[in-house]
N, C-alpha and C positions, 0 to 999 in steps of 0.2 A: 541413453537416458535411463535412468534409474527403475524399477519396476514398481516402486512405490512412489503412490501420488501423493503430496503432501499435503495433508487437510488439516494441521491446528495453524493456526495466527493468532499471532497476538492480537487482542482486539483493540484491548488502549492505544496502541500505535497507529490500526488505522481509524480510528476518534477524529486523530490531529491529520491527519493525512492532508486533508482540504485545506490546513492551515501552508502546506505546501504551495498554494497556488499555483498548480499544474496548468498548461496550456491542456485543451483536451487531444492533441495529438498527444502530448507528454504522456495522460493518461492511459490511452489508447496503450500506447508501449507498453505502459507498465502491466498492464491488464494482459499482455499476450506474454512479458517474460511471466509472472506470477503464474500465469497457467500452464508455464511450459517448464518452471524450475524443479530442479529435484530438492527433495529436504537439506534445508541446510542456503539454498537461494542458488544454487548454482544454477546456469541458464546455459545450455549449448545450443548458438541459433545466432546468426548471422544477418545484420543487419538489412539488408539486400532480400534476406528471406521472410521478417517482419513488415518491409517495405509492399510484398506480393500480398502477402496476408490480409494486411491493411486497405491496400488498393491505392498507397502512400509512393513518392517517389524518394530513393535513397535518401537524397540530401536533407530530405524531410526527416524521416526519420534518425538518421545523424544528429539535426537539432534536436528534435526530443530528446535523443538519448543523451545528450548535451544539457538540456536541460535536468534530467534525471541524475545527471553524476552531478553538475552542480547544488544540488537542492541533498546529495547523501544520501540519494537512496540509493544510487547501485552505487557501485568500488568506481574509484580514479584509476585504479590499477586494474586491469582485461587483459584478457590474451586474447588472440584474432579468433574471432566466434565464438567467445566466448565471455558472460556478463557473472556479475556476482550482486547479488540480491542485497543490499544493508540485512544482518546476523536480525535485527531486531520488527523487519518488514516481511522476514525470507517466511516459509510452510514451512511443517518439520510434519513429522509421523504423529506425535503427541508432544501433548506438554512434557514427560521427560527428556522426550530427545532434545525439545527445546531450549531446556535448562543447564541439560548439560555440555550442546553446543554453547552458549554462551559462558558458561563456566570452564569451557575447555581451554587451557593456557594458548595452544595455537590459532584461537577464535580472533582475528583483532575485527574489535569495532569501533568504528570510526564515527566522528560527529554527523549528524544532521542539521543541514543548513536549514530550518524551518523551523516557526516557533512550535513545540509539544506539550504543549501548556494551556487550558482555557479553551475558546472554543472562539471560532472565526467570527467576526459581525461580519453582518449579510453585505457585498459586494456591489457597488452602486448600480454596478449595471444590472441587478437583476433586475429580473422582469416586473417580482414579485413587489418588490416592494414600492411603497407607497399608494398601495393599493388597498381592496376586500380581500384579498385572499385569504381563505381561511382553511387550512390542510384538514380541518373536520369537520367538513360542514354535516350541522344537526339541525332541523330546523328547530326542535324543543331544546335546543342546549345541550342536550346530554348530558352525562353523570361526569359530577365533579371526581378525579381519583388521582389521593394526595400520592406525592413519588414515592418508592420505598425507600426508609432510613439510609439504609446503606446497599453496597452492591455486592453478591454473593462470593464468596471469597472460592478459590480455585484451589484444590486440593492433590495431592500426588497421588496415585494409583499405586496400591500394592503396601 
């Protein structure tokens, strides 16, 4: 594995992430290649070895991972032990290495099965709804604070 760990993500993409509809084994996966990818998404890690990890049994984690190629977020195409991150979910070093992997001519990215657009209504089964819940509870109300106009734009270093 690489020596550098890869700390930029795009954050837009995981916004829609949940519009994914991951089972939470699915997630779980996803959560241990992400933290084990090198810049760029590449993932060297062995199914069987995610499985231990997890405290999951093979076949199990097979369907997630099943589930994760058909939803586009890792490659249809793997070599044995080895996963590929979708270009647009993967860490990079920074936003340039970012940019320029994806403007790289031998970069291919591939569609996502899941909508990336808008934002998910709440899922019947939660818990939460149709209930009081209130994610801030104040018993005075608190202070009303309108959102900001727009969202800070992201600039190149150098």
């Amino acid at each position: 594995m690489s020596g550098t760990i890869p700390g930029f993500h795009n954050p837009e993409i995981f916004e829609v992430l949940p519009n994914a509809c991951l089972s939470p084994t699915a997630r779980d996966v996803f959560d241990v290649l992400t933290a084990r990818q090198e810049p760029g998404g590449l993932v060297r890690i062995r199914q069987q070895e995610i499985a231990e990890r997890l405290g999951l049994t093979q076949p199990v984690v097979s369907r997630a991972i099943g589930q994760l190629r058909d939803k586009g977020i890792i490659s249809e195409r793997q070599r044995r032990g080895a996963v590929l991150i979708h270009p647009l979910l993967a860490g990079y070093e920074s936003l340039p290495h970012m940019v320029n992997h994806l403007k790289a001519p031998d970069t291919f990215v591939w569609p996502l099965n899941f909508p990336t657009s808008g934002i998910r209504p709440p899922r019947t089964g939660d818990a939460r709804t149709g209930t009081a819940f209130d994610p801030d509870p104040d018993p005075d109300g608190g202070e009303h604070v309108s959102a900001p106009d727009s969202r800070p734009t992201l600039r190149l270093a150098g």
